[in-house]
N, C-alpha and C positions, 0 to 999 in steps of 0.2 A: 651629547654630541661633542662637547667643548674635552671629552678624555679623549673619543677616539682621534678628532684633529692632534689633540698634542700627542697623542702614540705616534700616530703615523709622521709628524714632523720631525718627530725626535730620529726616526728612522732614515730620513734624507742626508746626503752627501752634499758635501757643499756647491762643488762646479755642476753646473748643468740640472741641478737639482732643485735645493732653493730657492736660491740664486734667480731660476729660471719660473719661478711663482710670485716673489716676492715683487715682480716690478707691476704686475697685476693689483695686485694686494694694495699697492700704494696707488695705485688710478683709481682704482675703485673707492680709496679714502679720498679723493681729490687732489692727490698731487701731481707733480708734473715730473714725470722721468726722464734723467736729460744724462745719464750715465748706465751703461749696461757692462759688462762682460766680454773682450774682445779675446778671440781664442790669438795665443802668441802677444799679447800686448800687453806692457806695464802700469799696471793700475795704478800704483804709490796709494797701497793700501785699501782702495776706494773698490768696490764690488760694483754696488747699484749708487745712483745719484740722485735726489728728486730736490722739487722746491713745490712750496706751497704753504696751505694754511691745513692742517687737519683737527674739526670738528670747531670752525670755526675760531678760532684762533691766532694768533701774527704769523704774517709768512715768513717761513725760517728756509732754511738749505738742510737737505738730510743724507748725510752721507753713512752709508752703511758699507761694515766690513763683516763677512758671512764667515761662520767657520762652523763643521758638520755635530750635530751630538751635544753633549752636555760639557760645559766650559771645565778642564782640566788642569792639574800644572802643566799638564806637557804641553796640552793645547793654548794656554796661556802665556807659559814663558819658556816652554822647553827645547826639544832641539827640532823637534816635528817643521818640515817646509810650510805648514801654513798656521802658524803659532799666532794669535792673536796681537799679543804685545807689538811686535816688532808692526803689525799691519796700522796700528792704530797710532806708533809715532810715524809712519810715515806719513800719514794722513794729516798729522801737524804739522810736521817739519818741512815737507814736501808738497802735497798735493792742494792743501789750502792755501800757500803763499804764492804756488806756478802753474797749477792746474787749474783751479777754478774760476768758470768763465769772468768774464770781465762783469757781464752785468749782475751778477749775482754775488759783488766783491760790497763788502759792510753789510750784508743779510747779516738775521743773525744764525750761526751754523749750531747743528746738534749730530755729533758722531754717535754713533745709533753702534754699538757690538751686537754683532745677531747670531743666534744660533740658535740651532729648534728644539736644546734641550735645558738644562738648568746649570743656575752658577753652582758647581760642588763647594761642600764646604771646606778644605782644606784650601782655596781658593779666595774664597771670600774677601779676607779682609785685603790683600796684596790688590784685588779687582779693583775695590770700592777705593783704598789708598790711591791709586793710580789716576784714578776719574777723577778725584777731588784735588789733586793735585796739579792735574791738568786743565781743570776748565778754567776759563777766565770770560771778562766780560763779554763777549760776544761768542764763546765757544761753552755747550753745552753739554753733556754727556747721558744718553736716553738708554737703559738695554733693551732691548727686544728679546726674551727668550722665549722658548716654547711657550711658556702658560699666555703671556700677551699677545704670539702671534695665535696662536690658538681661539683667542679671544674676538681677534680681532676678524678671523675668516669667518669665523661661527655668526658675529653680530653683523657683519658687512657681507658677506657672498653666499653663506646658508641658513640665516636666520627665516624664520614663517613668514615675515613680511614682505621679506625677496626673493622668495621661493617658491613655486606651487605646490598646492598639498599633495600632500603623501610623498612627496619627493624625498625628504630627509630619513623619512622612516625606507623607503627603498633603500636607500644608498645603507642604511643600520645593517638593512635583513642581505647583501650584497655583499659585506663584509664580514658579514655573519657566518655564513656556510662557504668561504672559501674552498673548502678539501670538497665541494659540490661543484663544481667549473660549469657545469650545466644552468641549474637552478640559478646561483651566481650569477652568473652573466644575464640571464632571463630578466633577474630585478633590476640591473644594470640599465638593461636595453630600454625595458617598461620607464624609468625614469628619464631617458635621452627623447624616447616619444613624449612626454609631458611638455620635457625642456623646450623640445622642438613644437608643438605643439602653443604653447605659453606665445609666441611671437610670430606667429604666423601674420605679414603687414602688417607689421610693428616696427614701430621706431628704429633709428640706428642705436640710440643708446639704451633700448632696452634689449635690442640683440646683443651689443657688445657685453652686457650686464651677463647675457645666459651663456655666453661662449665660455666666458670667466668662468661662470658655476661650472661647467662642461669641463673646464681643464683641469677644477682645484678637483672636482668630485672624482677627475679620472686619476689624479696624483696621488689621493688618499686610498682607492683601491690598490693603486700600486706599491703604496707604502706597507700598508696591510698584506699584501701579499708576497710580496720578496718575505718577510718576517713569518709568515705560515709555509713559504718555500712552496708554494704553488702558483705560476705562472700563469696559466692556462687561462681561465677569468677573464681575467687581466689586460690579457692579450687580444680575447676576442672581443674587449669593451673596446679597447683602444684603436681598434676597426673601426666601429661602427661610432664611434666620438669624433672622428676625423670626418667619416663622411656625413652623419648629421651635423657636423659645425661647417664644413663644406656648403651644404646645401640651405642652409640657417645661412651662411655670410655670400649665398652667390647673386643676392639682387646688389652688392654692394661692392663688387670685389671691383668693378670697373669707375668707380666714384672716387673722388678726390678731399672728399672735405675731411675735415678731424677725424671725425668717430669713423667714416670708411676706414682712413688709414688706420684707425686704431684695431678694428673690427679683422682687416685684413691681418697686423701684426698679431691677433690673438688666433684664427686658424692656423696661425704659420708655429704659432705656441704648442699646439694640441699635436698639429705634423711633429716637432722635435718631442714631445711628449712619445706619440705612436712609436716613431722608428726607437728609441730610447728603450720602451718596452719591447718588441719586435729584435732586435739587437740582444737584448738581455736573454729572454726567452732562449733564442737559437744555440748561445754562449752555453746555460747553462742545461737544454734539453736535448739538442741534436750535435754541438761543436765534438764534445768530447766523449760519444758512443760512436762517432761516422764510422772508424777507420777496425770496429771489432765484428767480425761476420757476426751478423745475426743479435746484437747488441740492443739499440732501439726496438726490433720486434719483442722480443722481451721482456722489454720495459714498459708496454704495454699490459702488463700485467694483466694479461687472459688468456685460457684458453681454447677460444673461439679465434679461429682462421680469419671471420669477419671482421672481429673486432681491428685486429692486427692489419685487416688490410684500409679499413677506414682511416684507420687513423697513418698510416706509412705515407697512404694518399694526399691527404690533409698535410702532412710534415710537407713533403713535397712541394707543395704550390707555396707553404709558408719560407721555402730556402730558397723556390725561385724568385718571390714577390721580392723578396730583401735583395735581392742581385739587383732584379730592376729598378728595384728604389735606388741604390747605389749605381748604377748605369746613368739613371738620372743625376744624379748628383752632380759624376762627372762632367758631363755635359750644359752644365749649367753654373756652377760655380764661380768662382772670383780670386779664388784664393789660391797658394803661393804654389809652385810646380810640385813642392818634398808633399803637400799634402793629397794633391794628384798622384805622384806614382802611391802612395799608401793604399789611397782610392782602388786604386786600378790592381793594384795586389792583393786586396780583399775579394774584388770581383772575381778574380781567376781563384782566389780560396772557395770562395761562394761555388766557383762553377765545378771545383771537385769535389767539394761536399754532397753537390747531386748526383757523383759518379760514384762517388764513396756509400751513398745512400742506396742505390740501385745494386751496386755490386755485392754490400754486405746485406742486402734483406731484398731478395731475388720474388720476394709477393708483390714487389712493386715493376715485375712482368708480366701481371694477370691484373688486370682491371677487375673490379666485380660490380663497380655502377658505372652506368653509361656516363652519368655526369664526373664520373675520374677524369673527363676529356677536358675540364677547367683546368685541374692541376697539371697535367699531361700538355696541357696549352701554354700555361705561365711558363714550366720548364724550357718548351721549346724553343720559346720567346725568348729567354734569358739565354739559354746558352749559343742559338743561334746570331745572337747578338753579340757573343764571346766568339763566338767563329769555331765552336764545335761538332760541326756538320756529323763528323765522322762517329762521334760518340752517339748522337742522335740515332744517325744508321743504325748503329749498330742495336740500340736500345729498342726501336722498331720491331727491329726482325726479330731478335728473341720475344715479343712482346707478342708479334702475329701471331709465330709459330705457337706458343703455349695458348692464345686463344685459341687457335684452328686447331688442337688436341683439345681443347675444354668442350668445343661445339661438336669437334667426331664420338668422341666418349659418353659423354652426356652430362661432363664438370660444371663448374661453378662460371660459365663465361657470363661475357657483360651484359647487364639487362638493367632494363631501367625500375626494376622495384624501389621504394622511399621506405615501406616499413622495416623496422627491422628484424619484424618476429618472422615476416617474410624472406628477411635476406639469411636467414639464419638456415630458413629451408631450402632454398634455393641451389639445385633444380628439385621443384617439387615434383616434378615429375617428364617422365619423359614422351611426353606427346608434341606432336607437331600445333595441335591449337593452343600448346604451355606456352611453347617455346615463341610463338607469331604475338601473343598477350604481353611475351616479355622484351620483346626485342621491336614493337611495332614503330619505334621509331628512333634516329641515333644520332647523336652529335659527335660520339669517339670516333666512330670510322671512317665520318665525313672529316673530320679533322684532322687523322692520321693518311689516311688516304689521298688529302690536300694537299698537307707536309710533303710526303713521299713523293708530289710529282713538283711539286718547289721547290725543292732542293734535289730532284734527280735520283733519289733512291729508285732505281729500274726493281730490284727483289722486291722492296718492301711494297711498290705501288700493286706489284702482278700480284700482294701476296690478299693485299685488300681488294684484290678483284675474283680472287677465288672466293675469299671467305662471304665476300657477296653474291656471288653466284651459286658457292652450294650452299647458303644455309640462310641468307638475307635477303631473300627478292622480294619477300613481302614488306620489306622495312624502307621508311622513311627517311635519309640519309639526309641530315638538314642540319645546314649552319647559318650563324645567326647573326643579323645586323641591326644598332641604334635605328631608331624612328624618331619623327619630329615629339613625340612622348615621353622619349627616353627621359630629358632632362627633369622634367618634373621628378618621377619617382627612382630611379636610379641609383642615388644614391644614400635612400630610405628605405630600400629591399622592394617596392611596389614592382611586382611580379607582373603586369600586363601591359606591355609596349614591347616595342622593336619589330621587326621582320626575319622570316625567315626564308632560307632557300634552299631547294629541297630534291628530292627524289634525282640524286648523283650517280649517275650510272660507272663505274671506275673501270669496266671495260674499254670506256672510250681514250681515245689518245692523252696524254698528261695534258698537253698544251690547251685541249679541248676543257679538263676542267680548272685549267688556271685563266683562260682568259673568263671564263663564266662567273669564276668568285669572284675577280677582282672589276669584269666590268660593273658587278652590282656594285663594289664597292665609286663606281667613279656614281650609278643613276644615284646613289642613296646620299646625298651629302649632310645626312646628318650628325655623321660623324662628327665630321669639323665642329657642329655647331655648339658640340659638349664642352661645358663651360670648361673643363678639366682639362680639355685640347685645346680649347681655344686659350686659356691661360696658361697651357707650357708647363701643367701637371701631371704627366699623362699615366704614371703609376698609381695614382689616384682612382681611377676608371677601372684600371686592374685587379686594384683591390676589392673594389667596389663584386667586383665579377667571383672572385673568389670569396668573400664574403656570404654573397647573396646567390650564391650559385646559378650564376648567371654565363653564358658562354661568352667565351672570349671574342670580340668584333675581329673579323678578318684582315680589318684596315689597318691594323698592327702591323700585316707580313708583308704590308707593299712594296717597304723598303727593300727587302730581298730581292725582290724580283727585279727591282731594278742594279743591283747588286751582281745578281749573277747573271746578268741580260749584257 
């Protein structure tokens, strides 16, 4: 276990990487971190900061300076902006004589070089000269490189005694079939249920213990897979890591004492973890095919229509999530205006990416599973939230029109089959007891039909009220709301809670079906009471829905309405 940690450390970048595990790594040994990373701020060499005793020994000061890969000339003394040398006088000359706090002034200090790979040897002796030349009586020089931090994750955060069984060997066979995304993520998942599982009213500091295991275990997938060049994995652990450490930290996220706050800084870990990979993912699987017709379909590399529509589907709700996570941001943030408009410029790149996506790979006009009404929901959410009403429009009505030819013909229109030896057939046939089997109940049409009289599309609302009159009167039209249940399972994929509401007749006046969704939304107040809403997370929920194939809560679009009222 102690090669695959050092592979995968050796493979991290220093900002945001490392950097961003190692302050973990030192709590969990016992120390106290009292210096982190400040984006825009001058370190004077200093990355992380801690004080303490580790493995029982005098309390020292450890100041560490992180630098990516294996120690180089160029990374030691060359011309590269984050050259070791120069980081480590200033941490003499500067940061120990005017930075370091007052009470921590005659400890004795050990400047810790870090890096996650090894000292080269045409390096060597100029390193080791350097260190012996510099330490003096209260000044110590420690390296940390791969093989000891390697060591030290392996014996502190994934050894058998702090671990549950089979965990370790999950996480092996997880990194093992990366080029399998399916299977992969499978062992992933199975190891987050143990995780989760292990601390069910359990202490704070043994939940804080597993959160940790949660982020290192999701960071070495990720290590491991950027280097095999497959994403995918990756990305769907770093869901479901977020929302089980979510639900693992939500008896604790309203408490004040140490480990709370500790507990809360380590989901908020696993979050810049998620979007990090989520971010990566997008960059290097959908950024740079958007803008070539027909590009991403392709890259699906099959020749099944199916295949290509599942997965166009799925991309979708994964470019709208990332908007609203960025939506969120803005709205929430602290930081200086130059990083707001960047903000705000990504958003509006995010929200032509969906335009770009729709326009160049035109099977994202034909739904083929009812539940497409998740992604098709994230979408509308984000970009009505950019104030693209008109692209909506217009994305509708091509969208009806090609169903309303799939259902007069006898095509591939939207039906709720899950298998997919099923959907491969589909329509198996053209009878009316097929077609009532496939269609008997719908969350797309009540969704799109919802939209449509929300925001005023007159075309698209009339166009969901024919396709429901000639071909859907037998069908269920039902959308979906949190229950006092929800919280429990929600955000563990537990499939049985919430409310629905149902049988939407879209002949009737627009006004007639906006006042009826949104009055459930005022009877049903358990919205609010989702810890994710109630703590001012609200892309969390979303995920969760997308994840778990869960319909989008209505209480998302109330804003609108009063918007355009």
């Amino acid at each position: 276990m102690k090669l695959v940690i050092k592979e995968y450390l050796a493979s991290l970048n220093e900002r945001n990487e490392l950097d961003a595990i190692l302050p973990d790594l030192l709590s969990q040994l016992g120390l106290t971190v009292f210096g982190k990373p400040i984006r825009g701020a001058s370190e004077r060499g200093v990355d992380v900061a801690a004080v303490g005793s580790i493995y029982g020994g005098i309390e020292k000061v450890y100041l560490f300076s992180i630098k990516a890969g294996d120690l180089t000339r160029s990374t030691w003394n060359g011309n590269e902006d984050q050259a070791l040398r120069p980081s480590l006088d200033e941490i003499i000359d500067s940061y120990i004589p005017n930075r370091l706090p007052p009470e921590h002034k005659g400890k004795p200090i050990v400047i810790c070089p870090c890096f996650g790979g090894d000292v080269q040897t045409p390096v060597i002796d100029l390193f080791t000269g350097y260190m012996n030349s510099r330490s003096k009586d209260n000044i110590e020089f420690e390296v940390w490189h791969g093989d000891k931090l390697a060591g030290l994750i392996n014996d502190d955060f994934l050894h058998e005694n702090f671990m549950p069984e089979n965990t370790r060997s999950l996480l092996r066979k997880s990194l093992a079939i990366l080029d399998e995304p399916d299977a992969s993520f499978s062992y992933f998942s199975y190891l987050l249920s143990i995780l989760r599982e292990s601390v069910e009213e359990a202490k704070a500091e043994d939940v804080l213990k597993v959160l940790r295991q949660i982020n290192i275990c999701l960071w070495i997938l990720y290590g491991w897979s950027r280097q095999e060049k497959n994403l995918e994995s990756v990305y769907l652990s770093s869901e479901i890591s977020y929302l089980n450490a979510w639900h693992i930290a939500s008896p604790f996220l309203d408490q004040k004492s140490k480990n709370a706050k500790l507990i809360q800084l380590s989901v908020q870990s696993i979050q810049k973890t998620y979007l990090k990979v989520s971010q990566d993912y997008l960059a290097k699987v959908v950024m740079p095919y958007m803008n070539e017709y027909g590009a991403i379909s392709r890259g699906v590399s099959s020749s099944s229509s199916v295949d290509i529509n599942l997965k166009l589907f799925d991309l979708l709700g994964r470019v709208a999530l990332m908007g609203l996570w960025c939506t969120w941001e803005l709205e929430v943030i602290q930081q200086n205006d130059e990083y707001k408009v960047l903000l705000a410029q990504h958003i509006s790149y995010l929200a032509e990416c969906i335009f770009s996506l729709i326009r160049n790979n035109p099977i994202l006009f034909s739904p083929l599973k009812d539940e497409q009404a998740i992604d098709i929901s994230l979408a509308v959410l984000f970009l009505a939230a950019s104030s693209e009403l008109d692209s909506i429009k217009d994305w509708f009505g091509e969208l009806l029109s090609r169903i309303k030819i799939s259902f007069k013909a006898h095509g591939a229109y939207p039906c709720t089959l899950q298998d997919y030896m099923e959907l491969l057939e589909h329509p198996k046939a053209n009878t009316k007891e097929y077609l009532e089997n496939c269609t008997a109940g719908s969350i797309l049409f009540s969704s799109i039909g919802f939209f449509s009289a929300l925001f005023n599309f007159d075309d698209e609302y009339k166009q969901v009220s024919e396709i429901q009159t000639e071909f859907l009167e037998h069908c269920s039209l039902q959308l979906w709301y949190p229950d006092d249940e929800s919280e429990k399972g929600i955000y563990i994929g537990e499939r049985y809670h919430g409310l629905c509401l149902s049988d939407f007749d879209f002949t009737q006046k627009k006004g007639v079906i906006i006042d009826r969704v949104f009055d459930e939304c005022k009877e049903t107040k358990d919205f609010e009471n989702l810890s994710a809403i109630k703590y001012g997370v609200f892309p969390l929920l979303l995920m969760s829905c997308r994840a778990y194939r869960l319909p989008v809560p209505m209480q998302f679009f109330e804003n609108f309405r009063m918007k355009l009222t």
